[in-house]
MIRO-165423 format. One record per residue (C-alpha): residue in one letter; residue number from 1; x, y, z. Coordinates in Angstrom, 2 decimals. Layout:
N
+-----+-----+---------+---------+---------+
: res :   n :       x :       y :       z :
+-----+-----+---------+---------+---------+
:   A : NUM :       X :       Y :       Z :
...
+-----+-----+---------+---------+---------+
This chain:
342
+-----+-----+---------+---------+---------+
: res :   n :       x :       y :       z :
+-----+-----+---------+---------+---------+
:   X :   1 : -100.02 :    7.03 :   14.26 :
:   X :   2 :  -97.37 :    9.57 :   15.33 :
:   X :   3 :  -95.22 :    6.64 :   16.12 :
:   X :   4 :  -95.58 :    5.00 :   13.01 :
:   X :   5 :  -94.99 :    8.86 :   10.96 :
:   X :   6 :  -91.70 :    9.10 :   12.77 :
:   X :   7 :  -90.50 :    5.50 :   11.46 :
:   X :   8 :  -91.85 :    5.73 :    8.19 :
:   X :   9 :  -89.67 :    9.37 :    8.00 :
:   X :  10 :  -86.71 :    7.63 :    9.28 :
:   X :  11 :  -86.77 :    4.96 :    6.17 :
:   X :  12 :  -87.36 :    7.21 :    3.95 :
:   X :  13 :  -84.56 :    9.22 :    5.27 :
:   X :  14 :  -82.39 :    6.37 :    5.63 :
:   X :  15 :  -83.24 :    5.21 :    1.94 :
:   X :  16 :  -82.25 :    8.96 :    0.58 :
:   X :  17 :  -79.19 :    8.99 :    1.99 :
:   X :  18 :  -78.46 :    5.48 :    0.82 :
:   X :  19 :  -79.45 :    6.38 :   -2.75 :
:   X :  20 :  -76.90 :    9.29 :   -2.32 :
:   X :  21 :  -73.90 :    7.30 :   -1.87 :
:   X :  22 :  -71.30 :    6.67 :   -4.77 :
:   X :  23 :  -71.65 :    2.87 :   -5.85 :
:   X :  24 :  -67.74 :    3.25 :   -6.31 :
:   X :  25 :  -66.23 :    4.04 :   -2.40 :
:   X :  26 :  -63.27 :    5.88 :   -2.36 :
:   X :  27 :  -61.97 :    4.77 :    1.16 :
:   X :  28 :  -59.23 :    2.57 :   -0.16 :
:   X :  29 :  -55.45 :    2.11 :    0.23 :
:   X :  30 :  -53.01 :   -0.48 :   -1.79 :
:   X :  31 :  -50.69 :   -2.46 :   -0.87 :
:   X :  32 :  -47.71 :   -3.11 :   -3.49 :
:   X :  33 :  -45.69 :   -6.18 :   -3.26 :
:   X :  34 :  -42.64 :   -6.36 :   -5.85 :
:   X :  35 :  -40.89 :   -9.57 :   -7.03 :
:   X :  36 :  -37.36 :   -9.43 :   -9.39 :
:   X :  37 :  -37.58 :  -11.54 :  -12.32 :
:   X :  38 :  -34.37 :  -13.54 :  -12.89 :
:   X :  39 :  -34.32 :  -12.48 :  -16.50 :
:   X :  40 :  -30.56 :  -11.18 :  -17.54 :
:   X :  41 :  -31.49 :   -8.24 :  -18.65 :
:   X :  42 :  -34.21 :   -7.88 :  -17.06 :
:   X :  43 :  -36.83 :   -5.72 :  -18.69 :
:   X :  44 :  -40.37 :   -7.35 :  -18.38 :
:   X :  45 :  -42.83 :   -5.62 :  -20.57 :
:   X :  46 :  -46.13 :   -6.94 :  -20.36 :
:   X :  47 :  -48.11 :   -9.25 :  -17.30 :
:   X :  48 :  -50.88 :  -11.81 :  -18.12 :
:   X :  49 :  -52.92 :  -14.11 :  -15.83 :
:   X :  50 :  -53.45 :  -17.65 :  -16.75 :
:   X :  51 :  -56.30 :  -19.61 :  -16.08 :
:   X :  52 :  -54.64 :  -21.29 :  -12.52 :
:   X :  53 :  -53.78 :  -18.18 :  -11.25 :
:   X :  54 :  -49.97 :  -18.01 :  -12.28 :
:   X :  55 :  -49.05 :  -14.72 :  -13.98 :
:   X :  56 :  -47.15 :  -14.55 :  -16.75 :
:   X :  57 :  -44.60 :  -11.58 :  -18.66 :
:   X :  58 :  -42.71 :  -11.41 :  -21.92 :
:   X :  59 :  -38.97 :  -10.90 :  -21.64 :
:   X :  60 :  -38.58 :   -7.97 :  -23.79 :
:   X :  61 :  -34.45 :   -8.04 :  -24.16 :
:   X :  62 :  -33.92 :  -11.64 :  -22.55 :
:   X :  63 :  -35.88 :  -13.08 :  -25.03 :
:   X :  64 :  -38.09 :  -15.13 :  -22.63 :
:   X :  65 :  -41.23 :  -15.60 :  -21.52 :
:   X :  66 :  -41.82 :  -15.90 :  -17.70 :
:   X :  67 :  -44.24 :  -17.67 :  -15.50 :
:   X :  68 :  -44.55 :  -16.59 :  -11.46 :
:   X :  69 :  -46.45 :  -18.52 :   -9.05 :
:   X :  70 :  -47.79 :  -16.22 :   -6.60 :
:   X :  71 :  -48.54 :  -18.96 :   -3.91 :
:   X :  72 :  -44.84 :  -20.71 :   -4.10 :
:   X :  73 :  -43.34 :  -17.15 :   -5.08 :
:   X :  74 :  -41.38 :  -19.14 :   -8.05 :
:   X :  75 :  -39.92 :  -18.15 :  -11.52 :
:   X :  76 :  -39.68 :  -20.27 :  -14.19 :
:   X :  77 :  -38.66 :  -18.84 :  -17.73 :
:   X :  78 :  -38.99 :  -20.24 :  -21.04 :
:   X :  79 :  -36.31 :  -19.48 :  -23.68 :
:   X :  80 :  -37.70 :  -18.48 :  -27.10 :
:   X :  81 :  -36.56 :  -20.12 :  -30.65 :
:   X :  82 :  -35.94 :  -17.00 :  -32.75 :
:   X :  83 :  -33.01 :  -15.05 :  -30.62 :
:   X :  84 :  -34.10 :  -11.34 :  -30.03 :
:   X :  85 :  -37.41 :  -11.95 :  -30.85 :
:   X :  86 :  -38.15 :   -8.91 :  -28.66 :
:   X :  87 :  -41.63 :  -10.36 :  -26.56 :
:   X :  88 :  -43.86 :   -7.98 :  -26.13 :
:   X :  89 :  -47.72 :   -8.55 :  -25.60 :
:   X :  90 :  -48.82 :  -12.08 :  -24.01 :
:   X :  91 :  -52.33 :  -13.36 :  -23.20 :
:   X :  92 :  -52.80 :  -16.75 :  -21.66 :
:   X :  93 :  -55.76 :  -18.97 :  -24.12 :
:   X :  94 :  -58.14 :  -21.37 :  -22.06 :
:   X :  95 :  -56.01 :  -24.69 :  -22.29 :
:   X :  96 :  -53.00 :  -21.98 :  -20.49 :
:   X :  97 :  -51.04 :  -21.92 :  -23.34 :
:   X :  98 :  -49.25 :  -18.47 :  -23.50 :
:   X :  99 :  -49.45 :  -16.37 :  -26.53 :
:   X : 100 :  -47.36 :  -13.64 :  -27.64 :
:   X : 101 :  -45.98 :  -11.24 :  -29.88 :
:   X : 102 :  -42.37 :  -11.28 :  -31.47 :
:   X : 103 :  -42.07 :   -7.60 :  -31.85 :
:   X : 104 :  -38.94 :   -7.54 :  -33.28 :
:   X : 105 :  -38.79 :  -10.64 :  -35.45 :
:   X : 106 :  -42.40 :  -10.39 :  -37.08 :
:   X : 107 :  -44.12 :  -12.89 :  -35.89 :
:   X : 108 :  -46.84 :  -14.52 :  -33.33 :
:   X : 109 :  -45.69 :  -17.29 :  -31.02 :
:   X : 110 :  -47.51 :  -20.03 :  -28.74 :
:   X : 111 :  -45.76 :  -21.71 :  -25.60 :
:   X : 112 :  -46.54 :  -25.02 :  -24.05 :
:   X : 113 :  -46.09 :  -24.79 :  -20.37 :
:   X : 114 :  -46.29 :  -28.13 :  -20.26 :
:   X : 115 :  -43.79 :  -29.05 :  -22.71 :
:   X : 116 :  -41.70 :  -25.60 :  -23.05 :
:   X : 117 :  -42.16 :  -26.14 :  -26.49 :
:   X : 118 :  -42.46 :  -23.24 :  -28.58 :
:   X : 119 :  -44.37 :  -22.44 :  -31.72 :
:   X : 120 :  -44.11 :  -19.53 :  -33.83 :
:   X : 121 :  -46.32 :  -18.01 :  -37.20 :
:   X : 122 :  -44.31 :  -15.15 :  -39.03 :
:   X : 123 :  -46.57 :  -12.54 :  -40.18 :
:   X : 124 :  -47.42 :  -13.68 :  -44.40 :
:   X : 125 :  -45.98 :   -9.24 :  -45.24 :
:   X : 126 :  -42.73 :   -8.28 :  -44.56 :
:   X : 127 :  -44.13 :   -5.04 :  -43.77 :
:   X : 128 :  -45.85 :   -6.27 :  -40.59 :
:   X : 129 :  -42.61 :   -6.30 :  -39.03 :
:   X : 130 :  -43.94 :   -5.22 :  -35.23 :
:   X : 131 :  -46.91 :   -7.44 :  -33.80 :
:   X : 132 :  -47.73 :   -5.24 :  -30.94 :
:   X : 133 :  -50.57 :   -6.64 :  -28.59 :
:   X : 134 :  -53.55 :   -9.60 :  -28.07 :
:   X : 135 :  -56.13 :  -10.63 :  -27.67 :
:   X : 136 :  -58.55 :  -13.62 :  -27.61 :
:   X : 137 :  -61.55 :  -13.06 :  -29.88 :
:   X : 138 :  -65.30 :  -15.27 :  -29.01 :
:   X : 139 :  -64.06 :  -17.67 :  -31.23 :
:   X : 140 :  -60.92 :  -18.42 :  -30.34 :
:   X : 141 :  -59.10 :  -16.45 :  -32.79 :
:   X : 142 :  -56.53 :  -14.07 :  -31.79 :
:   X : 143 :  -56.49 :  -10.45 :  -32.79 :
:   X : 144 :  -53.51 :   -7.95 :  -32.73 :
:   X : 145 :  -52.23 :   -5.14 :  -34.06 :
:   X : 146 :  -48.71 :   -4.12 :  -35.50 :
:   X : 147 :  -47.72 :   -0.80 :  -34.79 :
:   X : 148 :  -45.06 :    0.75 :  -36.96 :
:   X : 149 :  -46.51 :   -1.53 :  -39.65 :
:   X : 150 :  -49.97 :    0.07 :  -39.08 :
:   X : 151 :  -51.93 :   -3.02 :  -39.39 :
:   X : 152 :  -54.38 :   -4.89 :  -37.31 :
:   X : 153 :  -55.35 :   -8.71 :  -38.06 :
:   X : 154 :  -56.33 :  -12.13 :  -36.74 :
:   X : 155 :  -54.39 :  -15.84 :  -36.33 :
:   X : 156 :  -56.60 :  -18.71 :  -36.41 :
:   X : 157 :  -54.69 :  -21.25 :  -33.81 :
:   X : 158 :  -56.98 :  -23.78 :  -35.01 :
:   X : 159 :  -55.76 :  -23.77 :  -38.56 :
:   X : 160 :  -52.15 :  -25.25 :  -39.39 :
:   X : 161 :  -50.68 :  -22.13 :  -40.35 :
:   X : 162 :  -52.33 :  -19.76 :  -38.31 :
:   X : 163 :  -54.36 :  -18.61 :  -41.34 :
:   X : 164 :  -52.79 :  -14.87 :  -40.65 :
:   X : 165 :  -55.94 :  -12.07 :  -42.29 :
:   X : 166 :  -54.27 :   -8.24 :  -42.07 :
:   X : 167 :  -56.35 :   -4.94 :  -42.58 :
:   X : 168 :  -54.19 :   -1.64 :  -43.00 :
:   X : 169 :  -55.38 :    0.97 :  -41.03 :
:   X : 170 :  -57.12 :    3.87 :  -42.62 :
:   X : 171 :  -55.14 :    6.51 :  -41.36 :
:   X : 172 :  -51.49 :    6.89 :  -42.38 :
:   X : 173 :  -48.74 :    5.87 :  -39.86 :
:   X : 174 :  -51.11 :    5.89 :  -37.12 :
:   X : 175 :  -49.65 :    3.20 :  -35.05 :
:   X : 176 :  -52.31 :    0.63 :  -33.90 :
:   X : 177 :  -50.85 :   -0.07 :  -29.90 :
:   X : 178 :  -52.76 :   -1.43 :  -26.98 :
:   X : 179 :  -56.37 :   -3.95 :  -27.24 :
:   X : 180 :  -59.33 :   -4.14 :  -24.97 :
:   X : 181 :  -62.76 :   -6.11 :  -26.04 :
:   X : 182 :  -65.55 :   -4.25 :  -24.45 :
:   X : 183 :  -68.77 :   -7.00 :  -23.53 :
:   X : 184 :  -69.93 :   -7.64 :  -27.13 :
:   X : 185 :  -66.49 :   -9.17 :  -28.22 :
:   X : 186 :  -65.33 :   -5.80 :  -30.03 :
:   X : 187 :  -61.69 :   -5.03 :  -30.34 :
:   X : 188 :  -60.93 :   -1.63 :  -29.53 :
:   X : 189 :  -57.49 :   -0.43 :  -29.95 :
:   X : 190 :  -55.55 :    3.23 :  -30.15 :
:   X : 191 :  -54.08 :    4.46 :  -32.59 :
:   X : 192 :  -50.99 :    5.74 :  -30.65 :
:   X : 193 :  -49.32 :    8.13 :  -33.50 :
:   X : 194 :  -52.52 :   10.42 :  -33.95 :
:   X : 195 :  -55.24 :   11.34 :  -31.75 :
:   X : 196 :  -57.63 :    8.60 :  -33.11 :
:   X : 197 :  -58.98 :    5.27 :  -31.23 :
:   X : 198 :  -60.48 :    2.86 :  -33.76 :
:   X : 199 :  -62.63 :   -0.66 :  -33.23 :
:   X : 200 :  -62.76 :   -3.46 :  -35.55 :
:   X : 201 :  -65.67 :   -5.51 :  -36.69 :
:   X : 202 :  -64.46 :   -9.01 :  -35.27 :
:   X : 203 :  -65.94 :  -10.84 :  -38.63 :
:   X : 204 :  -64.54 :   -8.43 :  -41.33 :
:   X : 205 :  -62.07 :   -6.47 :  -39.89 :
:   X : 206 :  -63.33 :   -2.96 :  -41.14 :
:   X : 207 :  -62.08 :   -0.36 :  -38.85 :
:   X : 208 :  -63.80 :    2.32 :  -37.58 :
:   X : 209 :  -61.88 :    5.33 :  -36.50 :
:   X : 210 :  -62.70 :    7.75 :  -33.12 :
:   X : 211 :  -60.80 :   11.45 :  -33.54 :
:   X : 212 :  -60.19 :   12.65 :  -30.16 :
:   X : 213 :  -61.23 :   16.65 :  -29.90 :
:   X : 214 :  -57.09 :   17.80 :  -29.35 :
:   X : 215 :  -55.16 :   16.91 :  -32.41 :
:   X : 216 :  -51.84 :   16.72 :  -29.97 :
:   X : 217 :  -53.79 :   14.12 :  -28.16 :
:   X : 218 :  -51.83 :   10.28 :  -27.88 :
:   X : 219 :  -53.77 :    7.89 :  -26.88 :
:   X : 220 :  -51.11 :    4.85 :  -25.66 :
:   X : 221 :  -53.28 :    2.31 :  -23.48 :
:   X : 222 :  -56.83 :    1.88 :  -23.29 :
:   X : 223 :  -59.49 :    0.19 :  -21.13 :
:   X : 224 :  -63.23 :   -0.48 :  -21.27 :
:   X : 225 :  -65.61 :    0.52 :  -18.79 :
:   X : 226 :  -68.51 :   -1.75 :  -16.95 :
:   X : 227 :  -70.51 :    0.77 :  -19.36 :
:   X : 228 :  -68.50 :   -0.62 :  -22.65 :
:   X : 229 :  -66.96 :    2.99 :  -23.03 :
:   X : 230 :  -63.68 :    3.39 :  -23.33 :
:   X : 231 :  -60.80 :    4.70 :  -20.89 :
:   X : 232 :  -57.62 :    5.94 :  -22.57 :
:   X : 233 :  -54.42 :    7.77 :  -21.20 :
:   X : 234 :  -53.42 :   10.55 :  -23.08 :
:   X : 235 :  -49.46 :   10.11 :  -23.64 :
:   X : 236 :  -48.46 :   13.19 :  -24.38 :
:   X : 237 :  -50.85 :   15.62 :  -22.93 :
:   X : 238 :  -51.23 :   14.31 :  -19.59 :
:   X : 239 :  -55.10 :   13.51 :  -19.55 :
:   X : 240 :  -56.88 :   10.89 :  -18.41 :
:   X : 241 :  -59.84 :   10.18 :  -21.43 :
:   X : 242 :  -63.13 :    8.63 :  -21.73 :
:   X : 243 :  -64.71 :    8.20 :  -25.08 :
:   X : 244 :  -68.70 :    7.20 :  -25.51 :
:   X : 245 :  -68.30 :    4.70 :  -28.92 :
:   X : 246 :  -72.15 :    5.08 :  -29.12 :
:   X : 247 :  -71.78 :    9.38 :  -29.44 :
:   X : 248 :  -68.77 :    9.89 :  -30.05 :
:   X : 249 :  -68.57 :   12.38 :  -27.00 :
:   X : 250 :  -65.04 :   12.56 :  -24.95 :
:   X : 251 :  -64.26 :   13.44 :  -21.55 :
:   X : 252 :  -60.66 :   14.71 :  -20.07 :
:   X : 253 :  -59.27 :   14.67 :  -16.79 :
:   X : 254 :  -55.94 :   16.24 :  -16.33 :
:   X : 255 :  -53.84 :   13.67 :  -14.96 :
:   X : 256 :  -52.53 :   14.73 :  -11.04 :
:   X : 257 :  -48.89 :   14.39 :  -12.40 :
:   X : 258 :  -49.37 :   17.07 :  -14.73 :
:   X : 259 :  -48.76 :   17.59 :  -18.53 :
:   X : 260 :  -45.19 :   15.30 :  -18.28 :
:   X : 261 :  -47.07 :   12.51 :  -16.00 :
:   X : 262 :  -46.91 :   10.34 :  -19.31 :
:   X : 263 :  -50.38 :    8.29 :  -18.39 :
:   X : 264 :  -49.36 :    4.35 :  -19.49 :
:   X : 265 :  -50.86 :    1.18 :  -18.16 :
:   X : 266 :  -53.86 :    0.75 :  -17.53 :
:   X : 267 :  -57.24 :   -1.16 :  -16.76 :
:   X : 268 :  -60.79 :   -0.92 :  -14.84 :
:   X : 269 :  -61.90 :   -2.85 :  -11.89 :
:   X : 270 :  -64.96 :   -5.07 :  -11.19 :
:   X : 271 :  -66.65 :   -1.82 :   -9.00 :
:   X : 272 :  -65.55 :    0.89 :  -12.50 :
:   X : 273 :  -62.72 :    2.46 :  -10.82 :
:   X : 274 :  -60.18 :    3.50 :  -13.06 :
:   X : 275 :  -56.57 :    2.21 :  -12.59 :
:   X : 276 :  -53.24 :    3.99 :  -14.29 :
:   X : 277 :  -49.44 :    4.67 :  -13.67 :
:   X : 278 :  -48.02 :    7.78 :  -14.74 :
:   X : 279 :  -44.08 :    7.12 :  -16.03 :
:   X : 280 :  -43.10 :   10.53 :  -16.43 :
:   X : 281 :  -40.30 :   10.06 :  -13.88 :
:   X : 282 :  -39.34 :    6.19 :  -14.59 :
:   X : 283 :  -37.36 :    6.45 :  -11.47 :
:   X : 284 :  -41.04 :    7.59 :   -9.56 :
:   X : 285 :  -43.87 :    5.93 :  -11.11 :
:   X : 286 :  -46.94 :    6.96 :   -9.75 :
:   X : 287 :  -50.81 :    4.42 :   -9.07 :
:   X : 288 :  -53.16 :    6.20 :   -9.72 :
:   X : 289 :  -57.08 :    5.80 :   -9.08 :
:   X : 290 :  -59.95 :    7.66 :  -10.91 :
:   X : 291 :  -63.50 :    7.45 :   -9.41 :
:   X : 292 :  -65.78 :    8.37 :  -12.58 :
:   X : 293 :  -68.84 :    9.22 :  -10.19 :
:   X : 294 :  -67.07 :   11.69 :   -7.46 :
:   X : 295 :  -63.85 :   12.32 :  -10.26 :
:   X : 296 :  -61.65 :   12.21 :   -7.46 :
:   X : 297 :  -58.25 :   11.17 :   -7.65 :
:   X : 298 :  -56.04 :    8.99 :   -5.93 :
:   X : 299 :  -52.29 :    8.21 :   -6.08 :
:   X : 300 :  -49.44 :    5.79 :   -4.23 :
:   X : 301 :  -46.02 :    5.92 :   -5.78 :
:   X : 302 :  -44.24 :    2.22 :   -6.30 :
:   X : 303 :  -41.96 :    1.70 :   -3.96 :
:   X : 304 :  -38.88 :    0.34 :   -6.10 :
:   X : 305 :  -40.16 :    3.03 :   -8.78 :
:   X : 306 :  -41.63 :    1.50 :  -11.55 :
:   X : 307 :  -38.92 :    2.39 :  -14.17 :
:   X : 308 :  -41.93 :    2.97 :  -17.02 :
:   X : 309 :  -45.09 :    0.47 :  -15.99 :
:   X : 310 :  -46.40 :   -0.27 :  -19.64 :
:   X : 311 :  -49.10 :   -2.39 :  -19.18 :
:   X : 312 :  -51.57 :   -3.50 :  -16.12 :
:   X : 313 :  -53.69 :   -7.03 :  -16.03 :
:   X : 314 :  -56.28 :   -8.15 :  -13.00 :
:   X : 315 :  -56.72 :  -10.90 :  -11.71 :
:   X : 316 :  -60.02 :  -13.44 :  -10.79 :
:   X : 317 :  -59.25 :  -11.44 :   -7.10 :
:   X : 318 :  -59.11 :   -8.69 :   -8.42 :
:   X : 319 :  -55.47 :   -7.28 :   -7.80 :
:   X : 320 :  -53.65 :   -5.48 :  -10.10 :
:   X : 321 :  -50.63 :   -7.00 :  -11.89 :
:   X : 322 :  -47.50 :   -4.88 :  -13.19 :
:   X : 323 :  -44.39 :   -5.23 :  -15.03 :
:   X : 324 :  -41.92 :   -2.91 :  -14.04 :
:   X : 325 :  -39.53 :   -2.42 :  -17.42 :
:   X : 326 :  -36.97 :   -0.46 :  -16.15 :
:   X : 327 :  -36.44 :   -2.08 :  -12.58 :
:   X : 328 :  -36.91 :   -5.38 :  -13.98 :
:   X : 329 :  -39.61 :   -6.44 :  -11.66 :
:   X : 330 :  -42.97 :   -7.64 :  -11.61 :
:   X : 331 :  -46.16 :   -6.16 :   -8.58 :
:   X : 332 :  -49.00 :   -6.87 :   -7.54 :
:   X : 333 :  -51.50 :   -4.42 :   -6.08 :
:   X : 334 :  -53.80 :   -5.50 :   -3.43 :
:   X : 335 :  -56.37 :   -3.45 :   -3.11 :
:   X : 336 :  -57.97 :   -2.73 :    0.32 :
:   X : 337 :  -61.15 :   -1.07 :    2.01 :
:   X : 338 :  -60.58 :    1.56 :    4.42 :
:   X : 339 :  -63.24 :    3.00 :    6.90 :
:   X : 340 :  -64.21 :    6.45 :    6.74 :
:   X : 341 :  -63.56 :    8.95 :    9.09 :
:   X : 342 :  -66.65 :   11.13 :    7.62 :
+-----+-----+---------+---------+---------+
């Protein structure tokens, strides 16, 4: 009986100290591998992974849109119709056609891989001048929003003329930016000129509107938890946020960079660690890791520097994939367990 006392302790003990244990391990390193785009200029702005693996980036001043084979370690770039069309946000639909935003030229457009041919659907108001970012709705419509013209709205690709819908935001001048859908199929977006994120009804468009508790708060990029709440970097302040949708109640973290670490890109991985790059130095952009259970903090700087990371995708292995503006380059972050010396 003794005997079987002294096992039944030792499971128990076992099973405690199991329990105990973070679900999200911190004992990982990165590695960061760095490819040059041939783009003249270079500046990519924004990364997107297609359905075969390839990643994908918007030209910003070359005025292309670029495909990278990871496996063959290949560029290929497509040359858009309208010249300094300024591409900005990209998403890859299911058939691999790449959508993305003509943020200086007011419009949507579609390329064929296949073909290289491209498509494009100017927004119907002149005052939507600035499509900003995608993303695919459930039904295969696409929804953005256009910053300086403070809209959001929705392109059928189905219909002829992209049957464009746009909803003004309620707040004045506030600057609709970066798109996540949490697991419903909600658009949530930030509203990157006042301290508000907002979600849209995917039907009807209304907008509902999240103040953050710090007026001077900027909210640039967001990202949506395993949870469905949302992950935001504070732009001006330096703070990593989390907002609760369902209460309204928001978290900070300040940032390990400080008040002028700039928090940009950013996204969450498949275990709910938090990814970001801080661009306050563009010639020393810094990773950065946020466990949500232990709130530690981890950081790696890129090796060429980043020169301002803007935006962060992940891919089916989940790897992180950048697009290093100013040293007109593209990463990818491989992730890797460590073993701990605890």
């Amino acid at each position: 009986m003794r005997a079987k006392a002294l096992v039944m302790v030792a499971l128990v003990a076992a099973s405690v100290s199991l329990s105990a244990r973070p679900a999200i391990d911190d004992n990982v390193d990165v590695k960061i591998d760095e490819w040059l785009t041939p783009s003249k200029p270079a500046y990519p702005h924004d990364p997107a992974v297609a359905p075969d693996g390839s990643v994908w980036y918007t030209g910003q001043r070359a005025n292309v849109i670029g495909r990278f084979d990871p496996a063959t370690q290949q560029f290929k770039e497509y040359t858009l119709t309208t010249p300094n069309s300024g591409p900005h946000g990209l998403q890859a639909d299911k058939d691999g056609n790449i959508w993305y935003t003509g943020n200086a030229a007011g419009l949507i457009g579609k390329v064929d891989p296949k073909t290289g041919k491209v498509t494009e659907y100017k927004m119907p108001n002149p005052k939507a001048r600035d499509p900003h970012t995608i993303a695919f709705l459930r039904d295969g419509r696409i929804f953005f929003t256009v910053q300086a013209g403070n809209f959001i709205g929705t392109l059928d690709p189905k219909a002829p003329d992209g049957a464009i819908k746009l909803v003004e935001s309620p707040t004045v001048n506030s600057r609709p930016y970066g798109v996540r859908l949490d697991s419903k199929g909600v658009p949530y977006f930030d509203e990157f000129n006042s301290n508000k994120i907002a979600s849209a009804d995917p039907k009807t468009l209304i907008i509902r509107e999240y103040p953050l508790p710090d007026p001077a708060a900027r909210p640039r990029r967001i990202a949506i938890g395993k949870d469905d709440t949302v992950w935001y970097g504070d732009y001006a302040r330096g703070y990593l946020g989390h907002l609760d949708p369902k209460t309204g109640k928001v978290e900070e973290f300040k940032s390990p960079g400080g008040p002028d670490s700039k928090p940009y890109a950013i996204d969450v991985t498949s275990d709910g660690a938090i990814w970001y790059v801080e661009t306050g130095d563009e010639t020393k952009n810094i990773l950065v890791r946020f466990n949500p259970e232990t709130k530690k903090f981890l950081t790696w700087p890129i090796p060429s520097g980043g020169g301002t990371v803007r935006n962060m995708e992940i891919d089916k292995a989940g790897n992180l994939w950048l697009a290093e503006s100013g040293v007109g380059k593209i990463a990818r972050v491989t992730i890797k367990r460590t073993t701990s010396t605890q």
